[in-house]
C-alpha positions as CSV (number, residue, x, y, z in Angstrom):
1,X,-13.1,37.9,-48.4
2,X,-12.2,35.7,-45.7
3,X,-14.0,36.1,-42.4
4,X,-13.1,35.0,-38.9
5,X,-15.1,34.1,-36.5
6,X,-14.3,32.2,-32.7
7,X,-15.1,29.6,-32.3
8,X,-14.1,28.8,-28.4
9,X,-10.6,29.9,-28.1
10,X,-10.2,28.9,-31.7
11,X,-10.9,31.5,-34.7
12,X,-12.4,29.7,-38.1
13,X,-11.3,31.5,-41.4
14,X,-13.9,31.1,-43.7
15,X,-14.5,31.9,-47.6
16,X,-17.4,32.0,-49.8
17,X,-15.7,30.3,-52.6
18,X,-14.4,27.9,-50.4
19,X,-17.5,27.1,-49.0
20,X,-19.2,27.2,-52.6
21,X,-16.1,24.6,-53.9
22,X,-16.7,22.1,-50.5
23,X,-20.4,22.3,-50.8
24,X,-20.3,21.5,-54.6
25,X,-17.5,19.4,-54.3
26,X,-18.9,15.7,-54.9
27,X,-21.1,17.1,-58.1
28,X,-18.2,19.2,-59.8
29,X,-16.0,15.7,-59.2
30,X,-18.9,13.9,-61.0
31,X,-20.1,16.2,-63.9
32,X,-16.7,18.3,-64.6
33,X,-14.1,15.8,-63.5
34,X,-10.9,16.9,-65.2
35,X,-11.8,20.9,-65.8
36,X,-11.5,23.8,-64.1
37,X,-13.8,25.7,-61.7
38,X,-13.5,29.9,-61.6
39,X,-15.5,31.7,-58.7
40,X,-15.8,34.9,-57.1
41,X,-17.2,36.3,-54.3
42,X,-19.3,32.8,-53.7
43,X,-20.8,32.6,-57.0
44,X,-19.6,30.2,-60.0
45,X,-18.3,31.8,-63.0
46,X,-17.5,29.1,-65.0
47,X,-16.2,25.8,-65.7
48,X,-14.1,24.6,-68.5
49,X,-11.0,23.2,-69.8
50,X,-7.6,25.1,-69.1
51,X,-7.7,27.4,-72.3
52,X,-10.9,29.1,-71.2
53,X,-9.5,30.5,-67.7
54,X,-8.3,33.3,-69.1
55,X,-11.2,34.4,-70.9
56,X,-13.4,33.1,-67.3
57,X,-10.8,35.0,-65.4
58,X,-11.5,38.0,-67.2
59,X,-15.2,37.6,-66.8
60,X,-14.4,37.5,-63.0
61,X,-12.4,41.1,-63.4
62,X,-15.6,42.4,-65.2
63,X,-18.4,41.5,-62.8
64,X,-16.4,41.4,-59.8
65,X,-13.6,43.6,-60.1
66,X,-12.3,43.8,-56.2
67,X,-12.0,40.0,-56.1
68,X,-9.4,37.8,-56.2
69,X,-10.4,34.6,-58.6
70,X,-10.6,31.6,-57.2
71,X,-9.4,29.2,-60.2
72,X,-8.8,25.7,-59.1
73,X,-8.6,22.0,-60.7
74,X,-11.6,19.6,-60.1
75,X,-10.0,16.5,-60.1
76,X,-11.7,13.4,-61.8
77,X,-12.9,10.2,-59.8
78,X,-9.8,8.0,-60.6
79,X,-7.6,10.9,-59.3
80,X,-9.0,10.6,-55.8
81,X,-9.4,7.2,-55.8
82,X,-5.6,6.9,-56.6
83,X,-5.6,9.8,-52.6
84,X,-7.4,6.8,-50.9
């Protein structure tokens, strides 16, 4: 769930599993270049290659059944090295 909060006259969105993927973001790049990270609610689910997120996703409608999955790429070091 995404929360705002004001910042000045500004309001920040923020979201646990962005947070968690941001935080995390340098170490998933570095062990799990190249997979795929699932979270919910701010917690990892799991990481894998691009047949396991259904099974992963399904996990997340299990334990967390009001979320919405957060399923996104983590890219490998020559991938962002090809951004800068």
């Amino acid at each position: 769930m995404q929360k705002a909060r004001k910042n000045g006259r500004k309001r920040i969105y923020s979201d646990p599993d962005d947070r968690y993927f941001r935080k995390h973001f340098n170490r998933l790049v570095r062990e799990n270049g190249g997979q795929w990270i699932v979270l919910a609610e701010g917690k990892l689910v799991g990481i894998g290659k691009k047949k396991k997120l259904p099974g992963l996703i399904q996990k997340v409608h299990l334990n967390y059944p009001k979320a919405t999955p957060f399923v996104a790429p983590i890219p490998t070091k020559e991938e962002l090295e090809c951004v800068l």
